[in-house]
Residue frames as a rotation matrix with the C-alpha (Angstrom) as fourth column:
UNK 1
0.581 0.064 0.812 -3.58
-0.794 -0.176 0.582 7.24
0.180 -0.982 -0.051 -5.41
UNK 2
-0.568 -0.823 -0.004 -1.08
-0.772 0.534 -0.343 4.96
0.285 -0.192 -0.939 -3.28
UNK 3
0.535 0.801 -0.270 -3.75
-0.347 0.500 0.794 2.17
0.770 -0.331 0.545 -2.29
UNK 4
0.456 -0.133 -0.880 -1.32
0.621 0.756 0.208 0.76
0.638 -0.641 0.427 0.21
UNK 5
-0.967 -0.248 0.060 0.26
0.134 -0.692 -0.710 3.88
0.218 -0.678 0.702 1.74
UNK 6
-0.417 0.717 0.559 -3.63
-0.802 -0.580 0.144 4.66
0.427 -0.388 0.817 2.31
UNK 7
0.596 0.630 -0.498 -4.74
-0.140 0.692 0.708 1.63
0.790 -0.353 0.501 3.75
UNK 8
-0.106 -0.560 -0.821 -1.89
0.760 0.487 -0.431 1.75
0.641 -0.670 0.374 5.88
UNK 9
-0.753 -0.034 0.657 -2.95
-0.096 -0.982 -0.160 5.08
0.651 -0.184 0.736 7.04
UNK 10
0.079 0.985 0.151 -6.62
-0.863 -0.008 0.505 4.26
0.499 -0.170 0.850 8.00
UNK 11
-0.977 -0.214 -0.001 -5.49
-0.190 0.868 -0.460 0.44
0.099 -0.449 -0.888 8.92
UNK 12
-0.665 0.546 0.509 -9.86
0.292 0.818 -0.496 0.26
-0.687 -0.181 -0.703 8.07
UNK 13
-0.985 0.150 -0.086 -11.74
-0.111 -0.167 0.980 -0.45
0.133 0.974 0.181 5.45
UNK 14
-0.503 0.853 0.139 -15.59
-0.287 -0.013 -0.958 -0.32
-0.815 -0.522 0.252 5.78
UNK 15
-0.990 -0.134 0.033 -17.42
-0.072 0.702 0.708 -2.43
-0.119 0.699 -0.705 3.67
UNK 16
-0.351 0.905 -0.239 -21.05
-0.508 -0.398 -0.764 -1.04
-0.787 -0.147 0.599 2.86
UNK 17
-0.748 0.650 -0.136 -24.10
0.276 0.492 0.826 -3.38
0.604 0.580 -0.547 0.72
UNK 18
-0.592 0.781 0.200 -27.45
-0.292 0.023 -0.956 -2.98
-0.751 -0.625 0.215 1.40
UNK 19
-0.481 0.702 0.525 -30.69
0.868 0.299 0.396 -3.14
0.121 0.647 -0.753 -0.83
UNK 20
0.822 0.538 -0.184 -31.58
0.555 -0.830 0.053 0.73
-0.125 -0.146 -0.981 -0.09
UNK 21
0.327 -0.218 0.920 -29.70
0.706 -0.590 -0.391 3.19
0.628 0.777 -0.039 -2.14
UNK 22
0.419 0.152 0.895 -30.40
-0.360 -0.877 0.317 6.08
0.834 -0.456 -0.313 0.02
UNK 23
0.898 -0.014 0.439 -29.54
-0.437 -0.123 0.891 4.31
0.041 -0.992 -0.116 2.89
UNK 24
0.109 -0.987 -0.118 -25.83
0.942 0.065 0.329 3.02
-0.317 -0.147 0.937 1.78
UNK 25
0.126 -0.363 0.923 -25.32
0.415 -0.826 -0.382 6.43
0.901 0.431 0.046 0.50
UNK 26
0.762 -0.136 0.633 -26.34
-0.612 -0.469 0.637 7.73
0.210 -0.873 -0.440 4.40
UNK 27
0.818 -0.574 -0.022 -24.36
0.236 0.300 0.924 4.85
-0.524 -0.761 0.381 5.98
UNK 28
-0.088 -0.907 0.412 -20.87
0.930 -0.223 -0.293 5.84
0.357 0.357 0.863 3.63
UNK 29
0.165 -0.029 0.986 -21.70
-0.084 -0.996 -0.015 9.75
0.983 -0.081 -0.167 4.61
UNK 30
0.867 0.221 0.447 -22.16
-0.452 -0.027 0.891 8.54
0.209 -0.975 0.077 8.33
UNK 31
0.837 -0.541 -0.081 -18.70
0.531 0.839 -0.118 6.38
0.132 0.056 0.990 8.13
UNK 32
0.011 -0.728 0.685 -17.02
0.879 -0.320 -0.354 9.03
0.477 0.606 0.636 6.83
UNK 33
0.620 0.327 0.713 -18.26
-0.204 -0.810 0.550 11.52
0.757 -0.487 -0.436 9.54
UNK 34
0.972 -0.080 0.220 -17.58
-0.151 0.504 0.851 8.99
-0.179 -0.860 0.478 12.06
UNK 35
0.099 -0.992 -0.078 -13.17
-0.876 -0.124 0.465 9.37
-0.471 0.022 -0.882 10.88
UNK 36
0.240 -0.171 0.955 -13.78
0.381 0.922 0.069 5.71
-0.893 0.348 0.287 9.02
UNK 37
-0.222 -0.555 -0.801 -12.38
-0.406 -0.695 0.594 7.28
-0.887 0.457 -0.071 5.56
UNK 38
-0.826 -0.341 -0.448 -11.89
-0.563 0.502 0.656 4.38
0.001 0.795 -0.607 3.40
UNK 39
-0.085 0.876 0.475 -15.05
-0.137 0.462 -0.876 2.68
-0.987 -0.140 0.081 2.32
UNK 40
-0.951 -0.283 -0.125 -15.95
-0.277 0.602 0.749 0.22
-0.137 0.747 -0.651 -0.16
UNK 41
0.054 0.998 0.022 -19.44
-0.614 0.051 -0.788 -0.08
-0.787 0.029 0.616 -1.76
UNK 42
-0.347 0.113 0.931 -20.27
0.248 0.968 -0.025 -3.68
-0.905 0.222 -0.364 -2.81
UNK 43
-0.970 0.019 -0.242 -21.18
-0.243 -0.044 0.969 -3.73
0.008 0.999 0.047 -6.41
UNK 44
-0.708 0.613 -0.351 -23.96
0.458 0.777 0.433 -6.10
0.538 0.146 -0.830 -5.31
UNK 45
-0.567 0.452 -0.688 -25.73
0.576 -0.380 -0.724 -3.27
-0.589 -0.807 -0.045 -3.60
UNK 46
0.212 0.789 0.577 -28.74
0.834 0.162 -0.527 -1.81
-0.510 0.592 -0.624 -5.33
UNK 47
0.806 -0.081 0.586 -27.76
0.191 -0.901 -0.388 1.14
0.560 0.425 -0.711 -7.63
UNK 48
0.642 -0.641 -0.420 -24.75
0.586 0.057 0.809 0.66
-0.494 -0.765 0.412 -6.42
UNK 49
-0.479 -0.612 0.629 -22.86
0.854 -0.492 0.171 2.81
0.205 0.619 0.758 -9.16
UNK 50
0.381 0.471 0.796 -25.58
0.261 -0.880 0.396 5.62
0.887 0.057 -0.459 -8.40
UNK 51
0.973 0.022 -0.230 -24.61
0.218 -0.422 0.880 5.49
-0.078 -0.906 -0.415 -4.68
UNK 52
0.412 -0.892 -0.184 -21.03
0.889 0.349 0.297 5.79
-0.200 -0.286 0.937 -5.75
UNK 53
-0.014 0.130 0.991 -21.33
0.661 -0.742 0.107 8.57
0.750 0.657 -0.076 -7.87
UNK 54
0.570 0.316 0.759 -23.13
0.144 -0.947 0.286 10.44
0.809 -0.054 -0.585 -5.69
UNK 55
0.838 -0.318 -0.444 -20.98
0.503 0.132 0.854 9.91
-0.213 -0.939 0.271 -2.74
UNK 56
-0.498 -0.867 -0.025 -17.68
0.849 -0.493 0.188 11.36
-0.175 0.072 0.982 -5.02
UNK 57
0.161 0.285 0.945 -20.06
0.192 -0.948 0.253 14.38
0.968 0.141 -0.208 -5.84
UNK 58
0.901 0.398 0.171 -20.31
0.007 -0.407 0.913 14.88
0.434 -0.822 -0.370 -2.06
UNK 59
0.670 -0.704 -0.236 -16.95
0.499 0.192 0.845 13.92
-0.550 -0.683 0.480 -0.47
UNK 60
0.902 -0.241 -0.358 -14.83
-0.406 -0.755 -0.515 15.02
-0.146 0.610 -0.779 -3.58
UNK 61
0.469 -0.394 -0.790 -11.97
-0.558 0.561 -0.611 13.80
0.684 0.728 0.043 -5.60
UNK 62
-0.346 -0.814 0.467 -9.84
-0.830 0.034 -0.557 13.46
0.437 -0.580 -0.687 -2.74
UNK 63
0.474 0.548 0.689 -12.65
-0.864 0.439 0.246 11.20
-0.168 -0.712 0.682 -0.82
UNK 64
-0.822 -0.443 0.358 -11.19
-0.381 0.895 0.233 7.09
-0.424 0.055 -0.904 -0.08
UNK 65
0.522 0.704 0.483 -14.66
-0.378 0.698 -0.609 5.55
-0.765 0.135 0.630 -1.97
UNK 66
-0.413 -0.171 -0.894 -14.40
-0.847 -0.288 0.447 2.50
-0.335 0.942 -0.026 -3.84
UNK 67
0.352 0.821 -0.450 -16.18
-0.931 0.356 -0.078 -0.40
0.096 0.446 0.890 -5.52
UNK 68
-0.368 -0.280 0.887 -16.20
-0.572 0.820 0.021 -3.93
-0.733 -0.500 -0.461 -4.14
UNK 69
0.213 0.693 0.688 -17.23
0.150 0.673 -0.724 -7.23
-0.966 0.257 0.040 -5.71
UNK 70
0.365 0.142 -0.920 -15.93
-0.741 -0.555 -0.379 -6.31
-0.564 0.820 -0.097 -8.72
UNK 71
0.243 0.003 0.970 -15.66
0.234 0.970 -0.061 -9.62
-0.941 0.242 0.235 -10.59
UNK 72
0.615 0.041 0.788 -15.38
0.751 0.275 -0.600 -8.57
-0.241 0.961 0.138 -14.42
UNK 73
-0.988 -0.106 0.108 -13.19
0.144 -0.878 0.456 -5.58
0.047 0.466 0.883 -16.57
UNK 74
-0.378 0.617 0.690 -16.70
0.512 -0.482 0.711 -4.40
0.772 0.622 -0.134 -17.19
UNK 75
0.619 0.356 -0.700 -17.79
0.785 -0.258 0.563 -4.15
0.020 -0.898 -0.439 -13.56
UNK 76
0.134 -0.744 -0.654 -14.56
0.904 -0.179 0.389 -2.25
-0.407 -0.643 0.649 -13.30
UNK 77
-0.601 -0.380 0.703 -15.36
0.799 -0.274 0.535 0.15
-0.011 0.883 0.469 -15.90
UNK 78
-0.061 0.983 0.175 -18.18
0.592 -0.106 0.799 0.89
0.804 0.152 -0.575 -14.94
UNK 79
0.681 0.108 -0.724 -17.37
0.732 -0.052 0.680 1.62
0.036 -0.993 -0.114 -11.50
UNK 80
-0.518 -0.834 0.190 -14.23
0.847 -0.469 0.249 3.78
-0.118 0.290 0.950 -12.34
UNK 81
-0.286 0.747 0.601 -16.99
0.152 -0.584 0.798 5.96
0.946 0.319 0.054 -14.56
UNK 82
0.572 0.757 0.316 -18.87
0.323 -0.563 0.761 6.50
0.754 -0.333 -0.567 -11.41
UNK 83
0.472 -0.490 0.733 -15.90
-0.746 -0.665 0.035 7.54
0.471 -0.563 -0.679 -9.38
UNK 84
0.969 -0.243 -0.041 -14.20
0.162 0.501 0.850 5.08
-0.186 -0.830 0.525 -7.45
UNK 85
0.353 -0.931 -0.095 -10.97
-0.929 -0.336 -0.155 5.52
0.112 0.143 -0.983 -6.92
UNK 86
-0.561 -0.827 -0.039 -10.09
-0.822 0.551 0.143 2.15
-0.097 0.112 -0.989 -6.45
UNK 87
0.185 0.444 -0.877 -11.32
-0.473 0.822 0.317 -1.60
0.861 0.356 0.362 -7.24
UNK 88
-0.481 -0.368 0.796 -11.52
-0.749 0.645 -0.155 -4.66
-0.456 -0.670 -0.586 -4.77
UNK 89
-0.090 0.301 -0.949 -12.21
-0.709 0.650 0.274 -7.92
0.699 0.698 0.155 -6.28
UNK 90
0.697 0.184 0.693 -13.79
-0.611 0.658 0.440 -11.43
-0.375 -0.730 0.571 -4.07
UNK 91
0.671 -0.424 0.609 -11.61
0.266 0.904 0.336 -13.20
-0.693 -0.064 0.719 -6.16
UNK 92
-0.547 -0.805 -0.230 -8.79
0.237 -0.412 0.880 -13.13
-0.803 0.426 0.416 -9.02
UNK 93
0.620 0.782 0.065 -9.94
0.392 -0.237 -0.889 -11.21
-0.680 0.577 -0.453 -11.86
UNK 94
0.026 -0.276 0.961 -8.45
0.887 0.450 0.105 -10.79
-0.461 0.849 0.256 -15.65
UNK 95
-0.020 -0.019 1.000 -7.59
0.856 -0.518 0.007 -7.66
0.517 0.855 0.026 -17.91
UNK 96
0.803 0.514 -0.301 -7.72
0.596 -0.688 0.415 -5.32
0.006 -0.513 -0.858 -15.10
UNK 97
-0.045 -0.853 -0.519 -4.37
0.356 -0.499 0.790 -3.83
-0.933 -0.150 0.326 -16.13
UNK 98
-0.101 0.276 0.956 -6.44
0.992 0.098 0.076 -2.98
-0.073 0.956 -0.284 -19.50
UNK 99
-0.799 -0.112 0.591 -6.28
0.109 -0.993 -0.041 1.39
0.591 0.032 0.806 -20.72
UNK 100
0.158 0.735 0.660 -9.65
0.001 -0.668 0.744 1.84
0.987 -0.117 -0.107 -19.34
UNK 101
0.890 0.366 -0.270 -8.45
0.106 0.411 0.905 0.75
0.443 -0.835 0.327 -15.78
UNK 102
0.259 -0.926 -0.276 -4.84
0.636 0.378 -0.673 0.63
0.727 -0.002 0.687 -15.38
UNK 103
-0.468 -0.566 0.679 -4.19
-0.069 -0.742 -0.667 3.64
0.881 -0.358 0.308 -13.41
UNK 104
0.263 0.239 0.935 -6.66
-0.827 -0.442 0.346 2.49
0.496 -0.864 0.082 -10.72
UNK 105
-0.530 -0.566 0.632 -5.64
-0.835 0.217 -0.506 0.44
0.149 -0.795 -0.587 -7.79
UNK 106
0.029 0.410 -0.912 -6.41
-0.600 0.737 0.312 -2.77
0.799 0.538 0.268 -7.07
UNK 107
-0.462 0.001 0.887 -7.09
-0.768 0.500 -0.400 -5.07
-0.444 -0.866 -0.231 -3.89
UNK 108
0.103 0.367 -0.925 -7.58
-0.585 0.774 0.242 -8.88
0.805 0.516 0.294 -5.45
UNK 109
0.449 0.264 0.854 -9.15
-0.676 0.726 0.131 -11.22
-0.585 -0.636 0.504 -3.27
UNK 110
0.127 -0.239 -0.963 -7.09
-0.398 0.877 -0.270 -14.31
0.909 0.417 0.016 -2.92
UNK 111
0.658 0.281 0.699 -6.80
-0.753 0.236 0.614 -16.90
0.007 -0.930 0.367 -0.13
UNK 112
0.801 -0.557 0.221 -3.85
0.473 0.814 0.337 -19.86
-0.368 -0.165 0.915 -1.30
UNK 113
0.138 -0.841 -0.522 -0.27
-0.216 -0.540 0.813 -18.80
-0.967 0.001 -0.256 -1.61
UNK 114
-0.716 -0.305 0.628 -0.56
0.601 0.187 0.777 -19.95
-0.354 0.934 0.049 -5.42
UNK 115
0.525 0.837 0.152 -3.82
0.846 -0.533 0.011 -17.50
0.090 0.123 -0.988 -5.63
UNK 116
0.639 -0.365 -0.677 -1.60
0.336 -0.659 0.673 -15.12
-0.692 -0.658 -0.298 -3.81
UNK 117
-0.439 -0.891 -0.115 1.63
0.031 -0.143 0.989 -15.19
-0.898 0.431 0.090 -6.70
UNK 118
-0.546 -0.014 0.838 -1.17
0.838 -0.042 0.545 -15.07
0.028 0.999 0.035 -9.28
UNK 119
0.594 0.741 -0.314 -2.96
0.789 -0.613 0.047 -12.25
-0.158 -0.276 -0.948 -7.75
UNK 120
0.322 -0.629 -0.707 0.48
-0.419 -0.765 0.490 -10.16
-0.849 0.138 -0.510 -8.32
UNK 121
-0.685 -0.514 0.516 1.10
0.503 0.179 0.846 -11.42
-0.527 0.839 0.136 -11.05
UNK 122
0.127 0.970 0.209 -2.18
0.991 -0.115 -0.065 -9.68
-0.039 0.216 -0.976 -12.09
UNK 123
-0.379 -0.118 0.918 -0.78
0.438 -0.896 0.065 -7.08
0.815 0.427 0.392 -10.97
UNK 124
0.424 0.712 -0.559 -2.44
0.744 0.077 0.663 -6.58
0.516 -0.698 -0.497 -7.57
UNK 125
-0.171 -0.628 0.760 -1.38
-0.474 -0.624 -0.622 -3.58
0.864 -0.466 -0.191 -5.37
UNK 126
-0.513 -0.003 0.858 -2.53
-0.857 -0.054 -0.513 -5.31
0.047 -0.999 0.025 -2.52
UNK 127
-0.659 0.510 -0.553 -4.25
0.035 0.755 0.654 -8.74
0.751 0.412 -0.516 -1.88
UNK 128
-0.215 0.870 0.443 -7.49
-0.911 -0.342 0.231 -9.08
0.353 -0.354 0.866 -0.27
UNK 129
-0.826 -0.563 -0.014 -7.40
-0.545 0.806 -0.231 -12.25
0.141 -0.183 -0.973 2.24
UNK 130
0.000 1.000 0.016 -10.82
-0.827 0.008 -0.563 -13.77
-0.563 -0.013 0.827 1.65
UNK 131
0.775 0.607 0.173 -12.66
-0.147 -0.093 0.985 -15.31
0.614 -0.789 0.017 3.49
UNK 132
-0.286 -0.850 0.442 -10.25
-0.656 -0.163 -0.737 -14.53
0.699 -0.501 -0.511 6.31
UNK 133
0.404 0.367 0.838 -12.39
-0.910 0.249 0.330 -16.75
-0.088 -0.896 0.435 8.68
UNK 134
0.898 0.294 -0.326 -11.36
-0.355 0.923 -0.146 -19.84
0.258 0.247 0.934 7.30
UNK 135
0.087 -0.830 -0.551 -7.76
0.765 0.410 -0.497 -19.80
0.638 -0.378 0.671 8.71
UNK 136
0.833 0.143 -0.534 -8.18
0.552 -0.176 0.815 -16.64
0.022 -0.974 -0.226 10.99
UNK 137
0.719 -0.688 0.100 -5.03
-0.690 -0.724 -0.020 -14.35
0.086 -0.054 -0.995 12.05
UNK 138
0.353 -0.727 0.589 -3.20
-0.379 0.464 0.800 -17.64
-0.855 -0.506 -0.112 12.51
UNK 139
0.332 -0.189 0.924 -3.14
0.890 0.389 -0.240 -18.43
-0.314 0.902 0.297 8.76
UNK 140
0.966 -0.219 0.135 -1.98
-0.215 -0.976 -0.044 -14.61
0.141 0.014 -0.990 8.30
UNK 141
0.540 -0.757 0.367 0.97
-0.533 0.029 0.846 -15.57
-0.651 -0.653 -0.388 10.51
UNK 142
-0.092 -0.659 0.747 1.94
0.469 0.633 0.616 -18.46
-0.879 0.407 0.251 8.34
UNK 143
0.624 -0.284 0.728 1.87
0.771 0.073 -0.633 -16.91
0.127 0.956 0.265 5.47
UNK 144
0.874 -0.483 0.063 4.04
-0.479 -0.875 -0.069 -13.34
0.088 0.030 -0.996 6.45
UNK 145
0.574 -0.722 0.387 6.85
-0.035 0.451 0.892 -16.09
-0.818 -0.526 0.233 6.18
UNK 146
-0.236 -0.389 0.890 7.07
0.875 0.312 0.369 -17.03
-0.422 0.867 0.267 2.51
UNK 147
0.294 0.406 0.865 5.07
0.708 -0.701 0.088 -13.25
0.642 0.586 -0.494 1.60
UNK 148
-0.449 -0.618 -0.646 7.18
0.882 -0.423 -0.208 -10.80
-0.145 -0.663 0.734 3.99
UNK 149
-0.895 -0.292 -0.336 6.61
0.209 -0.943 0.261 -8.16
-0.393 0.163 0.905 1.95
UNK 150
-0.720 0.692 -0.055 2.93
0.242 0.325 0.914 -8.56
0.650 0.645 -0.402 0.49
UNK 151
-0.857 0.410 0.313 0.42
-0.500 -0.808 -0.311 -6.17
0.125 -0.423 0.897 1.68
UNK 152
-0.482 0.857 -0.184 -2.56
0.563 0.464 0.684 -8.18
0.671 0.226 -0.706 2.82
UNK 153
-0.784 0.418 0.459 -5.92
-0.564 -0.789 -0.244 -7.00
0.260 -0.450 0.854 4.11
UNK 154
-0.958 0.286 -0.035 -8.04
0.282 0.956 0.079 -9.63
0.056 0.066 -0.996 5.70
UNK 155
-0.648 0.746 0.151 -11.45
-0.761 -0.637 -0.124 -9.60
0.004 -0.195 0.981 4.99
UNK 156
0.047 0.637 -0.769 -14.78
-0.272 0.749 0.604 -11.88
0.961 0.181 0.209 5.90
UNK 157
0.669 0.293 -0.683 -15.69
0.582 0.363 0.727 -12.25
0.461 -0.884 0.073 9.88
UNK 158
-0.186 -0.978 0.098 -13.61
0.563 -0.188 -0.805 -9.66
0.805 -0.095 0.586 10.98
UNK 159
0.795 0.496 -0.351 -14.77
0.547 -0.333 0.768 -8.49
0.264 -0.802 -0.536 14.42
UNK 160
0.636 -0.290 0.715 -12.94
-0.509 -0.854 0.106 -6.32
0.580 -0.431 -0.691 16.75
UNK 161
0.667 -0.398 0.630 -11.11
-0.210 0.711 0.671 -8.80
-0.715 -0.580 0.391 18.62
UNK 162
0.424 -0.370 0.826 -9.79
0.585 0.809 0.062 -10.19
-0.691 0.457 0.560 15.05
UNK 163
0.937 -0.046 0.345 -9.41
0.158 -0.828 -0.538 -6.92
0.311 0.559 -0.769 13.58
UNK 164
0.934 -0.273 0.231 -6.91
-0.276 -0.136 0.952 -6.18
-0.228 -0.952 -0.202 16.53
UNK 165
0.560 -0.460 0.689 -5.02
0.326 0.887 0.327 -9.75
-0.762 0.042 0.646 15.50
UNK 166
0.580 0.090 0.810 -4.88
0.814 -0.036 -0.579 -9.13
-0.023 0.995 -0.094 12.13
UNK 167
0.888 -0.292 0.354 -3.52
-0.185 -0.933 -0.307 -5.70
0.420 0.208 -0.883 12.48
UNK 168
0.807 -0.400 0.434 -0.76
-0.342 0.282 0.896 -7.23
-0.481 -0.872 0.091 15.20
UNK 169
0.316 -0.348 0.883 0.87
0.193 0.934 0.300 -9.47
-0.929 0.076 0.362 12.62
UNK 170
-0.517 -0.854 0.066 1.19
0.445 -0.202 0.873 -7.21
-0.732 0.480 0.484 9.89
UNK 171
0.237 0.879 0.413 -2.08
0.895 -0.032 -0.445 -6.96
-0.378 0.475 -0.794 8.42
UNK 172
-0.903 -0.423 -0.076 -1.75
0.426 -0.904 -0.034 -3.27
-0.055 -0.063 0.996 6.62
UNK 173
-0.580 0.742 0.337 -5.39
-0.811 -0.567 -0.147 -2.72
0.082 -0.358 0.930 7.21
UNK 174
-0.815 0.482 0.323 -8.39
0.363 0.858 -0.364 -4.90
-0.452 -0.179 -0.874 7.57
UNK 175
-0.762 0.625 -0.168 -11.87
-0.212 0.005 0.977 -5.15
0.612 0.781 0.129 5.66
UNK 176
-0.923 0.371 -0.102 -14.88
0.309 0.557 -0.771 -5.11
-0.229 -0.743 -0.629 7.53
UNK 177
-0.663 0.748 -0.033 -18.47
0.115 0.145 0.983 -5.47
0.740 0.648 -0.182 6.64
UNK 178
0.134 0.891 0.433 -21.20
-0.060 -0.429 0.901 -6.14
0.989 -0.147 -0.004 9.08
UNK 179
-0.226 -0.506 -0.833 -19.38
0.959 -0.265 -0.099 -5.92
-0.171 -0.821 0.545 12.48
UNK 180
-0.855 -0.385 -0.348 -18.76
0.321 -0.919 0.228 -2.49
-0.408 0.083 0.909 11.92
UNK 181
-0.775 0.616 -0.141 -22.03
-0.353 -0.237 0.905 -1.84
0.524 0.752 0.401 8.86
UNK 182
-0.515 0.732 0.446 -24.57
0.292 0.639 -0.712 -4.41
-0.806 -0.236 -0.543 10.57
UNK 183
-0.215 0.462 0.860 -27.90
0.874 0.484 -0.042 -3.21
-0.436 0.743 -0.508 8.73
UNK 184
-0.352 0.059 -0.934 -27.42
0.218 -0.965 -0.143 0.31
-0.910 -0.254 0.327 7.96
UNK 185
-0.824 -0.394 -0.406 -27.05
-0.200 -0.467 0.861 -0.21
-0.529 0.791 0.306 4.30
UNK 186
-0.523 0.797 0.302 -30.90
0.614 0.106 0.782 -1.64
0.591 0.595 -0.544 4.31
UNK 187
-0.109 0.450 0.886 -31.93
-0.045 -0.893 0.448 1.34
0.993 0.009 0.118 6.10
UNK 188
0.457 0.129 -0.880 -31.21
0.794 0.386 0.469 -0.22
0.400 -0.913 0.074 9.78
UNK 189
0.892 0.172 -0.418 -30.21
0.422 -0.647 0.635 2.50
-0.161 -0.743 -0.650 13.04
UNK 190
0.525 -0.710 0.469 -27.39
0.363 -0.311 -0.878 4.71
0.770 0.632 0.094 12.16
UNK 191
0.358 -0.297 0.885 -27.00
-0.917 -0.292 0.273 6.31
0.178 -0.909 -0.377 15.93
UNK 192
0.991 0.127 0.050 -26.01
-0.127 0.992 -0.003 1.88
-0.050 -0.004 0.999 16.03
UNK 193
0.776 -0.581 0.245 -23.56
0.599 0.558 -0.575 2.68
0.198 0.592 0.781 13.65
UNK 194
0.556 -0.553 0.621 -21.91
-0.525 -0.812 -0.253 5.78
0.644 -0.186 -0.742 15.24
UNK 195
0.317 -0.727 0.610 -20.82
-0.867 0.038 0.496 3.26
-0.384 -0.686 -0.618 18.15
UNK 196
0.771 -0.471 0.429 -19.98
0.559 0.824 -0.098 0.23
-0.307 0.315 0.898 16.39
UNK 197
0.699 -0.511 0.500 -17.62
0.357 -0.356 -0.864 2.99
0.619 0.782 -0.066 14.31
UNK 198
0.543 -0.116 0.832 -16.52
-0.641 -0.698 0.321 4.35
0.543 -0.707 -0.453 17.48
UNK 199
0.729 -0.214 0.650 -15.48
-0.404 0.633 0.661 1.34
-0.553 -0.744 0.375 19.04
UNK 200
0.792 -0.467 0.394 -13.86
0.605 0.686 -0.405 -0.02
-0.081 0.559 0.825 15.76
UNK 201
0.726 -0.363 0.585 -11.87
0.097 -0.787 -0.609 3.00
0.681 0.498 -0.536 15.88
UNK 202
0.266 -0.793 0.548 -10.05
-0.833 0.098 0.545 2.62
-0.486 -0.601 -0.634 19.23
UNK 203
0.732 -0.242 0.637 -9.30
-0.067 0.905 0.421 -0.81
-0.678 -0.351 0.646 18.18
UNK 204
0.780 -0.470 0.413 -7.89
0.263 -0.352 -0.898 0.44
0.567 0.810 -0.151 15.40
UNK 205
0.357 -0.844 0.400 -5.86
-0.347 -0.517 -0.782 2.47
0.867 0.140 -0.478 17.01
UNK 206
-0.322 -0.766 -0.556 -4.89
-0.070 0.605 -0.793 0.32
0.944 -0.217 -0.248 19.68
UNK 207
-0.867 0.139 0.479 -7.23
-0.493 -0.383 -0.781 1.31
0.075 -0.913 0.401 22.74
UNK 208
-0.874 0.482 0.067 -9.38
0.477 0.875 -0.079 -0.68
-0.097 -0.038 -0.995 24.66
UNK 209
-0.718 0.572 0.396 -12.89
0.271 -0.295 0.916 -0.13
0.641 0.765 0.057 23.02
């Protein structure tokens, strides 16, 4: 897959952890009802390879699921095996251009413009701006000076309001977690999450929410 032609498609990423299995497995099925496509299931979520799995049995090859937090080559291996189609990392990560991985995509969390030139150098298809709170859509701005071309996707406090920003300035999608997730993935109100999705979706596409 193109990871950045699809992230520019969707322009959101949905960022699903919980500590109930069953219930990140509902809240990715309920995302994915709700037109949110792309979704990322935290590593750090319980049986989080089982909920991936079972999510590509259900959605099929084609589905956007893939595997956050990924921090090692093993993590990534592992996750591949249970289907993801692509990788996001919190920070730079090593060897991930290794046979058992290479062909999948790659969003590497990085956050200084020397993080940034070693995240592609890594190989990154895309960089993952994290924690975006800490400089906001105005640190975005300054960097689309020296990184024109460099696909970034802030993630980490991204509300609707900042989602918005972010997307304004060039962003080619955003990452968003609990805005958008609150506590579905530990089994919290899912009729919640239809309008949080609902709203994040006009903003997405530009309409007031």
């Amino acid at each position: 897959m193109n990871l950045v032609e699809a992230l520019r498609k969707h322009r959101l990423l949905a960022i699903v952890r919980g500590n109930d299995p069953g219930a990140a497995l509902r809240t990715v099925r309920t995302l994915v009802e709700e037109g949110i496509e792309a979704v990322e299931v935290s590593l750090t979520t319980t049986d989080a390879l089982a909920v991936i799995k079972q999510a590509r049995a259900e959605l099929g090859p084609d589905a956007l699921i893939g595997a956050g937090t990924v921090r090692t080559v093993a993590d990534a291996e592992r996750a591949v095996d249970a289907g993801a189609s692509y990788l996001v990392t919190p920070a730079l990560v090593d060897g991930l251009g290794s046979s058992e991985v290479s062909d999948v995509p790659v969003l590497m969390g990085a956050l200084t413009p020397s993080e940034i030139e070693a995240a592609l150098a890594r190989g990154a298809d895309a960089i993952k701006l994290f924690p975006g709170s800490l400089g906001g859509p105005d640190y975005l701005r300054a960097l689309r000076d020296p990184f024109p071309d460099v696909p970034f996707v802030p993630v980490g406090g991204v509300d609707a309001s900042a989602a918005r920003a972010y997307l304004d300035l060039g962003a080619v999608a955003v990452g968003v977690g609990s805005p958008l997730v609150g506590d579905a993935g530990n089994g919290g109100d899912l009729g919640r999450l239809r309008v949080r999705a609902a709203e994040f979706r006009k903003v997405i596409a530009g309409e007031t929410p």
